[in-house]
Every structure is written in structure tokens, then in C-alpha cells.
C-alpha positions in Angstrom: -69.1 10.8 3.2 -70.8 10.7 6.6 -68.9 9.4 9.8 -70.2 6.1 9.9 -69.0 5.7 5.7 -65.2 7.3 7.6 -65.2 4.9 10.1 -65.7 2.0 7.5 -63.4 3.2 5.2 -60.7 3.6 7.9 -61.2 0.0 8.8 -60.6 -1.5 5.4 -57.5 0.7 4.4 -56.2 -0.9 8.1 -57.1 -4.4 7.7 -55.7 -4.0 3.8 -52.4 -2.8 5.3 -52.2 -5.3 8.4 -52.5 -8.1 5.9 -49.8 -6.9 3.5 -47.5 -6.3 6.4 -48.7 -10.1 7.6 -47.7 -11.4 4.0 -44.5 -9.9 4.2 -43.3 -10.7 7.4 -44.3 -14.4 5.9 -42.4 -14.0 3.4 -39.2 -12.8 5.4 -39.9 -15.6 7.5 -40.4 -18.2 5.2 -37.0 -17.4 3.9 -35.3 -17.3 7.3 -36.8 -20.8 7.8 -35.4 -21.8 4.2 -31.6 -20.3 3.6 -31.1 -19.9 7.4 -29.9 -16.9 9.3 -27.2 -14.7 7.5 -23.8 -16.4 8.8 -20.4 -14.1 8.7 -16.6 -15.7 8.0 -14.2 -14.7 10.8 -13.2 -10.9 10.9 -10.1 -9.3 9.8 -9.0 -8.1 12.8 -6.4 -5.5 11.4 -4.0 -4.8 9.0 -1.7 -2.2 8.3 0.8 -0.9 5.0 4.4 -1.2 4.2 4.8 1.5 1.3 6.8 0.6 -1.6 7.4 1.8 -5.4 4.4 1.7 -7.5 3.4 -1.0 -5.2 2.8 -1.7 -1.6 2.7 -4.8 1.4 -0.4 -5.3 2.9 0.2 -7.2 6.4 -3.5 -9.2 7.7 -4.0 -10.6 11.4 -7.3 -12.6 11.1 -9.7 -13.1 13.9 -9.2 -16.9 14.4 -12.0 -19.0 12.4 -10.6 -23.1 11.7 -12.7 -22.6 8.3 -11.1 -19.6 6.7 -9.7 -20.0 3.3 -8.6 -16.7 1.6 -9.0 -12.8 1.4 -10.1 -10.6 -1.0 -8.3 -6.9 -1.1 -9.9 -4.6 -3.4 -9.2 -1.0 -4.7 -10.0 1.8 -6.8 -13.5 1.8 -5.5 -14.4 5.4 -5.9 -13.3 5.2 -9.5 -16.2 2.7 -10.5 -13.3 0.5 -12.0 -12.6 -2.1 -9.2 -9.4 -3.6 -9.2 -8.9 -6.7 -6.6 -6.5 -10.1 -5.8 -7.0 -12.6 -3.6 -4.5 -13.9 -0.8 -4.9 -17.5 0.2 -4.2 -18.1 4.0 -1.4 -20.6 3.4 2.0 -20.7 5.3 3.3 -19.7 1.7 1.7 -16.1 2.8 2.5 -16.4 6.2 5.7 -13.9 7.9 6.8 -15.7 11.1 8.6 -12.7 12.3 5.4 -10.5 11.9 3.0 -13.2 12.5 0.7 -12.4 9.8 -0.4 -13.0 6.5 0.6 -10.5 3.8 0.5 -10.0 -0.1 2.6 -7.8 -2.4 0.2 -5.7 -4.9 1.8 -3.8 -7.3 0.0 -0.7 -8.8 1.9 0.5 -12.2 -0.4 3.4 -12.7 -1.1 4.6 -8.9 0.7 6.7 -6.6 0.0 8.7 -3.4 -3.2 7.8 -1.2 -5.5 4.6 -2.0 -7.8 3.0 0.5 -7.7 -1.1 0.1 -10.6 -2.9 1.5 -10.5 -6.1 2.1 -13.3 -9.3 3.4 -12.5 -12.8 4.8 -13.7 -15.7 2.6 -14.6 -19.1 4.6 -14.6 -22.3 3.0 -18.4 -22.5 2.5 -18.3 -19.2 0.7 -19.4 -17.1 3.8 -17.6 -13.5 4.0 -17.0 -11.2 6.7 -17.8 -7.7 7.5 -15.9 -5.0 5.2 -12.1 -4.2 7.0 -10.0 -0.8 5.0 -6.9 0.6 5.6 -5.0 3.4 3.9 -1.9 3.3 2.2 0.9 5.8 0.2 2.2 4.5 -2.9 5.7 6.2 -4.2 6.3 7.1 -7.5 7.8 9.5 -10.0 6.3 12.5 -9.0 7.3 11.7 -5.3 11.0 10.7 -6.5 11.2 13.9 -8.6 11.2 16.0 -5.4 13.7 13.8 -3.6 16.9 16.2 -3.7 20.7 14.7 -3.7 23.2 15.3 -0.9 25.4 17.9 -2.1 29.5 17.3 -2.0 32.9 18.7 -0.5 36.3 17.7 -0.8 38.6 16.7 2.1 41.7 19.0 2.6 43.6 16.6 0.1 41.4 16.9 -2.3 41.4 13.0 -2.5 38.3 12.2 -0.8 34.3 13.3 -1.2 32.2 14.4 2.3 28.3 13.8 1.5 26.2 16.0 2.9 24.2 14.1 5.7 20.2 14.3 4.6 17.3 13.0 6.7 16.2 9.3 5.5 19.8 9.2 3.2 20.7 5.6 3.2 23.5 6.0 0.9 24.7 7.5 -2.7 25.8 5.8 -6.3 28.7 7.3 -7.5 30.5 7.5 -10.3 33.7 9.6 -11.5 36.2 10.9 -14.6 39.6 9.1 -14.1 42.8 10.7 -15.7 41.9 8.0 -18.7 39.2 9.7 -19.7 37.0 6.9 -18.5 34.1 6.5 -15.6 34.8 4.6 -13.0 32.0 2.1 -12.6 29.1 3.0 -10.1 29.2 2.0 -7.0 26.5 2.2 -3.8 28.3 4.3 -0.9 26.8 3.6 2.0 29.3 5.8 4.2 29.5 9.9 4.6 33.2 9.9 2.8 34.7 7.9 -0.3 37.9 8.1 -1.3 39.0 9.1 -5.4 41.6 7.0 -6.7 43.3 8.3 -10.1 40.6 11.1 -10.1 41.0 13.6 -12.7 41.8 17.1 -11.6 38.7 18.9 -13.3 37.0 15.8 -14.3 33.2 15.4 -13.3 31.6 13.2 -10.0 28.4 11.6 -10.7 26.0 10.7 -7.8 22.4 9.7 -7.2 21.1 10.0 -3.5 19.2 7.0 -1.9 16.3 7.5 0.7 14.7 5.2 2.7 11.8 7.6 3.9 10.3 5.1 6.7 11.8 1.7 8.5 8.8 0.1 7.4 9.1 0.9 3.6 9.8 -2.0 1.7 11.8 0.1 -1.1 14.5 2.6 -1.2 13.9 5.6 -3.4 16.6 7.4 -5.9 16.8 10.8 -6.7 15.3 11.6 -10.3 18.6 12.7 -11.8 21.8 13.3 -11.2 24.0 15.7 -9.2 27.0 16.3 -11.0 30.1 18.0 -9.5 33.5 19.0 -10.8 36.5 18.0 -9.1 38.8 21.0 -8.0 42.3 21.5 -9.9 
């Protein structure tokens, strides 16, 4: 091919390329002229997580927009099995106190870390850019390292000392009476508790309660019970 045949050559593959690239910016335009330019709902403008058990509170502030109507929370993502549920912005799902929207989403199989993502829906179906926040979910394998507050006896011998643990809110107890019989369990919410008719010997049954942080919406028992012997 001599230069002339190049030079020619060169030409058509440009003026073949120009028109393509003329045809589709057509195209892009002819559908910007048809649907209109891409419109966004309102913006979440945050949210943040009140851990629970096997469940969790997810508390919305949304950007104000007069035409917003609901919000869609999704999870699992990474799994490829989406799980998701819908929170309508009605005063029904509105905390004055917090001033925000919120939902309750309970997740029977899931504990520990899970990233929720979440978009704005406006009434004409328009959504808003992605918003995600993390959040820990408790469960049995957390509860199962929870330990209970040990016990001592006051001089007397008639009244139990609980060991004071970090984020202890209180402890059930039970105890043997000198029937033979359980006294009926009860939530202490004090370090001591007096033993009425206790039975020397006999056996004190108690479950520790934790509320890990202010914000949690559930308290948390111990796995099992501690069980301790009352002195003769």
C-alpha cells in the first residue's frame, strides 16, 4: 500500500468512527430529550444502630424532600441472598424524643457484624443515592461468654453480696427454702438480697443481666446458671 492508498485509508476508518460516535451521542441525546435528566429522591442524611437480640433499631434522619414516601433497608448483600423491608415515613415511625424515623428488624439467624444499606423512595418512584451503616447483632454465641457475678454471704449469713461486673444491670435469683421448695425467681436489681427461711446447705440459683451499651435496646442473660451453696 503506497502513502497516498495510507492516507485514504486513514480517512475512511476516521470518518467511519466520527459517525458512529455522532450516532451515539444521538442516541444518548435523543433519550435525554425523551425520559428527561436522571432525577434523585432526597438523601438519607444519616442513620445510626441500637443493637439488640437477634435483632437491631435502625434510627433515619432524612434530608428534607415534601415528596418522600418510604425507605428501603436492605442486607445480606455479600451473601447473593438479599434480604430487605421497607419503612414508610409516617408519624407511626416517627421517635419524637430522637427526632427520627426508625424500624425494628429482627434477624433470627444473624449475629455479630452486618452492614444495612438503605435508599430513599419519593412518591413518583425516584430513589436516592445508596446510604450504609454497620451494626452488631447479639446472640447465643455472644451470650455464652457473658459470665455471672459470683456470690458472698454477709456476716449473718442471711444476706447475698453480688459481685459488682461492668454493664451488670441486675441478677435473677432463685433459692432452696427449709421446705424443700424454690423460692420463685425474682430480678435483683441491687448489690445485696436478703434470704428469708433459707436452707442451711440448700442451693442459690442466679442468672446475671448485662446491659453492654446505653443505647442497646435489649438486656442480655448469662447462658446458664451459677449455682451456689448456702454455708451451714
Amino acid at each position: 500500500m503506497n502513502s497516498m492508498n495510507k492516507l485514504l485509508y486513514i480517512g475512511l476508518f476516521f470518518l467511519s468512527f466520527l459517525q458512529l460516535s455522532c450516532e451515539d451521542s444521538g442516541e444518548m441525546l435523543d433519550k435525554y430529550l425523551k425520559d428527561g435528566p436522571i432525577t434523585y429522591a432526597g438523601k438519607i442524611e444519616s442513620m445510626n444502630i441500637q443493637s439488640g437480640y437477634y435483632r437491631v433499631r435502625l434510627n433515619v434522619y432524612p434530608a428534607a424532600d415534601v415528596n418522600r414516601s418510604h425507605c428501603m433497608i436492605s442486607w445480606n448483600i455479600s451473601t447473593g441472598v438479599k434480604d430487605s423491608v421497607k419503612m414508610d415515613y409516617v408519624a407511626a415511625n416517627y421517635d419524637e424524643k430522637a427526632a427520627c424515623y426508625y424500624t425494628l428488624i429482627t434477624v433470627p439467624e444473624i449475629e455479630g457484624n452486618l452492614l444495612l444499606e438503605a435508599i430513599n423512595v419519593d412518591k413518583f418512584g425516584n430513589k436516592s443515592l445508596l446510604t450504609n451503616v454497620g451494626a452488631f447483632i447479639y446472640g447465643k454465641t455472644y451470650t455464652s461468654t457473658l459470665q455471672n457475678s459470683s456470690l458472698s454471704f454477709s456476716a449473718k449469713k442471711d444476706e447475698i453480696i453480688f459481685e459488682d461486673r461492668v454493664g451488670s444491670v441486675g441478677n435473677l435469683v432463685s433459692y432452696e427454702q427449709n421446705s424443700g421448695k424454690f423460692t420463685d425467681e425474682v430480678i435483683v436489681r441491687s448489690s445485696r438480697f436478703p434470704l428469708v427461711d433459707a436452707k442451711k446447705g440448700g442451693i442459690i440459683r442466679t442468672k446475671t443481666r448485662y446491659l453492654m451499651t446505653a443505647t442497646d435496646i435489649d438486656t442480655l442473660l448469662t447462658g446458664s446458671y451459677l449455682e451456689t451453696r448456702i454455708p451451714e
